[in-house]
VEXKOLLO-309621 format. One record per residue (C-alpha): z, y, x; chain; residue number from 1. Coordinates in pm, 1 decimal, always signed. Example, Ala and Ser with C-alpha at 12.3 -4.5 7.8 and 13.67 -1.06 7.14 Angstrom:
<pt><z>+780.0</z><y>-450.0</y><x>+1230.0</x><firo>A</firo><kegu>1</kegu></pt>
<pt><z>+714.0</z><y>-106.0</y><x>+1367.0</x><firo>A</firo><kegu>2</kegu></pt>
// end
This chain:
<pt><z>+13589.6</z><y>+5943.6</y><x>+12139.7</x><firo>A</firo><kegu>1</kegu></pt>
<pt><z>+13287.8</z><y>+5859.6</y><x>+12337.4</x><firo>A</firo><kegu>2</kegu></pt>
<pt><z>+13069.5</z><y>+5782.3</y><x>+11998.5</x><firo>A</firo><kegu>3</kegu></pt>
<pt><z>+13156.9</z><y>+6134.5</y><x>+11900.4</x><firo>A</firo><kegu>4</kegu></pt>
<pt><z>+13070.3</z><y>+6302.1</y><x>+12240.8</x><firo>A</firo><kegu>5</kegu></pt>
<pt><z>+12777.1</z><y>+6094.1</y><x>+12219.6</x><firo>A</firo><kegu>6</kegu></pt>
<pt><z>+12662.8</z><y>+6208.7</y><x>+11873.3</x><firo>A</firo><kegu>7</kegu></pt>
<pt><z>+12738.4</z><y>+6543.3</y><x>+11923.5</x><firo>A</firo><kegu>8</kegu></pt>
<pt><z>+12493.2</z><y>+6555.9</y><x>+12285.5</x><firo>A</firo><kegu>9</kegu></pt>
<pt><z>+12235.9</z><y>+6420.5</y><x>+12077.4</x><firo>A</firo><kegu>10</kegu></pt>
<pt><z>+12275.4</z><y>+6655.6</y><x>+11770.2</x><firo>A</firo><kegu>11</kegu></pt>
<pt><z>+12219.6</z><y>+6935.1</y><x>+11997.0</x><firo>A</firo><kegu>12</kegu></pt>
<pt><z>+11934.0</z><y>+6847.8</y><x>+12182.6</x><firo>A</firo><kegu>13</kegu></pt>
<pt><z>+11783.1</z><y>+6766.1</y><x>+11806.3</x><firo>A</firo><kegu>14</kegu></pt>
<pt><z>+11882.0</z><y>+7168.1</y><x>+11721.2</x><firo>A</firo><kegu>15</kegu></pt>
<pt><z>+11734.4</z><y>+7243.4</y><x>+12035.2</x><firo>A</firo><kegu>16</kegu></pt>
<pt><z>+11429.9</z><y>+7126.4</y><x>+12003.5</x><firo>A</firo><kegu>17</kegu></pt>
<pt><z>+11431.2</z><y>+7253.5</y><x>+11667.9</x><firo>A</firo><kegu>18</kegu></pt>
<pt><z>+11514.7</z><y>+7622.7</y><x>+11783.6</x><firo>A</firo><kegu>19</kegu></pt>
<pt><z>+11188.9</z><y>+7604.1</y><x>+11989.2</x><firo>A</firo><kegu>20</kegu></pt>
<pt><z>+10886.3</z><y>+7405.2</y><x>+11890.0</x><firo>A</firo><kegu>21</kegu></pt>
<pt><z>+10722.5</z><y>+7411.0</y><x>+11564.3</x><firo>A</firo><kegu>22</kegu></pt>
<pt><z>+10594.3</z><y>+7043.1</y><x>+11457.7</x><firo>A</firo><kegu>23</kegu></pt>
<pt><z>+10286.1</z><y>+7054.3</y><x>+11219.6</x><firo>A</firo><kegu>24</kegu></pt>
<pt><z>+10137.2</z><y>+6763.1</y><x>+11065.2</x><firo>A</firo><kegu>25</kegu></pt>
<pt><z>+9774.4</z><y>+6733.0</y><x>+11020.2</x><firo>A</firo><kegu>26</kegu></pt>
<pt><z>+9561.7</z><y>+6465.1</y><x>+10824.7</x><firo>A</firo><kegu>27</kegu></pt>
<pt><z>+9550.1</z><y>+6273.1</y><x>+11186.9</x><firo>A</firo><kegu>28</kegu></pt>
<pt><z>+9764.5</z><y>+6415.3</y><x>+11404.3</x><firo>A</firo><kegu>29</kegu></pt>
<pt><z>+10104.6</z><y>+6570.0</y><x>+11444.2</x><firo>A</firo><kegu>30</kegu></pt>
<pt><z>+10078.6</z><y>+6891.6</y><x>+11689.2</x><firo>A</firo><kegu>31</kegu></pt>
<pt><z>+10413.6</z><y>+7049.2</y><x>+11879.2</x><firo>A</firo><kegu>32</kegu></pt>
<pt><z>+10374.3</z><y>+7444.1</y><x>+11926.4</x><firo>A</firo><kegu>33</kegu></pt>
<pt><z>+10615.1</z><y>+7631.3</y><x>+12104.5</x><firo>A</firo><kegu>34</kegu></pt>
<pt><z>+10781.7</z><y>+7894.9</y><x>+11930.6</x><firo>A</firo><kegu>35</kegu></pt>
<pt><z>+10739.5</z><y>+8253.2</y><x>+12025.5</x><firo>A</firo><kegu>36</kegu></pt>
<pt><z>+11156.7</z><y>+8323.4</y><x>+11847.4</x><firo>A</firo><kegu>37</kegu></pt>
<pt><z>+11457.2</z><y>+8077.9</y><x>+11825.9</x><firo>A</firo><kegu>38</kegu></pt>
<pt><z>+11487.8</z><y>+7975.4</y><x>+11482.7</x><firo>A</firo><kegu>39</kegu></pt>
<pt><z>+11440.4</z><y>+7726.8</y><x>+11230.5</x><firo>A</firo><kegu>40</kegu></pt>
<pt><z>+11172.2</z><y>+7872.1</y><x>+11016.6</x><firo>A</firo><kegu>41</kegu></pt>
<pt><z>+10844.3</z><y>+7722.8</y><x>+10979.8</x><firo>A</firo><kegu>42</kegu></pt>
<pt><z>+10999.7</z><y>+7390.4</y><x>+11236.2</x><firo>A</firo><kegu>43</kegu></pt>
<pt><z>+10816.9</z><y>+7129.1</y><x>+11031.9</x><firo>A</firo><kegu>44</kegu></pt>
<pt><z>+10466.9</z><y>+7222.9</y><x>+10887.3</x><firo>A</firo><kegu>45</kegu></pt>
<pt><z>+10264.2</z><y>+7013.4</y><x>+10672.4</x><firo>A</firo><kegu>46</kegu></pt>
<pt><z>+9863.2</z><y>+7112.7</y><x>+10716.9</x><firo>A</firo><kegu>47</kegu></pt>
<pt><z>+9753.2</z><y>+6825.4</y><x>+10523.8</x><firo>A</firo><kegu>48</kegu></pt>
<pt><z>+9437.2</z><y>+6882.5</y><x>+10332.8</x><firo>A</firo><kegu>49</kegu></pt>
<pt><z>+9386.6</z><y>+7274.5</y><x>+10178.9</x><firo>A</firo><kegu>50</kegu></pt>
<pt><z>+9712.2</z><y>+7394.6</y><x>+10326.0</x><firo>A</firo><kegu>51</kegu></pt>
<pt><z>+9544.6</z><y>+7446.1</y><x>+10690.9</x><firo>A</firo><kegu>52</kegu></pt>
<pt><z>+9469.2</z><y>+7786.7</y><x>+10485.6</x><firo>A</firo><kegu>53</kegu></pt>
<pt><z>+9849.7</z><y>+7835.4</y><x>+10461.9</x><firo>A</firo><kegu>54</kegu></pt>
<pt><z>+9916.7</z><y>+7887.9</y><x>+10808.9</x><firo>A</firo><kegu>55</kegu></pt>
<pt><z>+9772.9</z><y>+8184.5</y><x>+10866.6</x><firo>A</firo><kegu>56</kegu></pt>
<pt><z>+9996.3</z><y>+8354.7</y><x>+10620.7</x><firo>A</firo><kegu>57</kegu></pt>
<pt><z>+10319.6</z><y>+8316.0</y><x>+10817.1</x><firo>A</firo><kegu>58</kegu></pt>
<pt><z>+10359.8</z><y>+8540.5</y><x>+11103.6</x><firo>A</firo><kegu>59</kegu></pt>
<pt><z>+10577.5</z><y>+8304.1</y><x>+11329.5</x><firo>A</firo><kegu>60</kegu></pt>
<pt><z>+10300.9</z><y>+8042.2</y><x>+11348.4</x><firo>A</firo><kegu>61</kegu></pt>
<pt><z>+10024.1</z><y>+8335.6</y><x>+11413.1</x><firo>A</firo><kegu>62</kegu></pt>
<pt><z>+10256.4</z><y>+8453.8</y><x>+11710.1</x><firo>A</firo><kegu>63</kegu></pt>
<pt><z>+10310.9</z><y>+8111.1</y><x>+11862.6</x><firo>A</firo><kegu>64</kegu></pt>
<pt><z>+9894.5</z><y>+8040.0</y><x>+11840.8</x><firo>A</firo><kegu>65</kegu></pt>
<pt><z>+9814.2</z><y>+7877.0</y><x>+11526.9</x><firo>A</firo><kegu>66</kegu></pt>
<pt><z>+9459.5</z><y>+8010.4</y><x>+11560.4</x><firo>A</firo><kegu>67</kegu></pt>
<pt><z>+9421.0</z><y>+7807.8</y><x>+11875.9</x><firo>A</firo><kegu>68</kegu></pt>
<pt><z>+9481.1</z><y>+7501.8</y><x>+11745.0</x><firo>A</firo><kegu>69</kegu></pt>
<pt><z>+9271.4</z><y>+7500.3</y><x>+11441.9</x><firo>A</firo><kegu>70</kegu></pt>
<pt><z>+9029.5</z><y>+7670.4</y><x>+11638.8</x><firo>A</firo><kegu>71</kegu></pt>
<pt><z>+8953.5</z><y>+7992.5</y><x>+11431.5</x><firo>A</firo><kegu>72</kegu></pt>
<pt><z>+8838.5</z><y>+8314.1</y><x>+11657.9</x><firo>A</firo><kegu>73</kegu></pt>
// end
């Protein structure tokens, strides 16, 4: 019973943090924004390479500050 309770704390805090931070990998780096909506769109990114260009197509990422991070004014 405990290995259940156990499991199921942890399986939330995993949705949780899921619900609210988007995780985008970069040819270096791996960069946490926080989500401007709770959901699971867009929660892991890949920006490696050409698809930086991507990014700015999806609305989610341009409302949590994409533009920011890959410095574009």
């Amino acid at each position: 019973m405990k290995k259940i309770l156990v499991l199921l704390i942890i399986a939330g805090a995993l949705a949780g943090v899921a619900l609210n931070y988007h995780f985008i990998l970069f040819d270096n780096k791996m960069k946490m924004l926080k989500k401007t909506e709770l959901t699971f769109e867009d929660t892991f990114v890949d920006a490696r390479g050409a698809k930086k260009l991507n990014l700015l197509s999806k609305p989610a990422l341009i409302n949590a500050g994409i533009k920011d991070i890959l410095d574009i004014k």
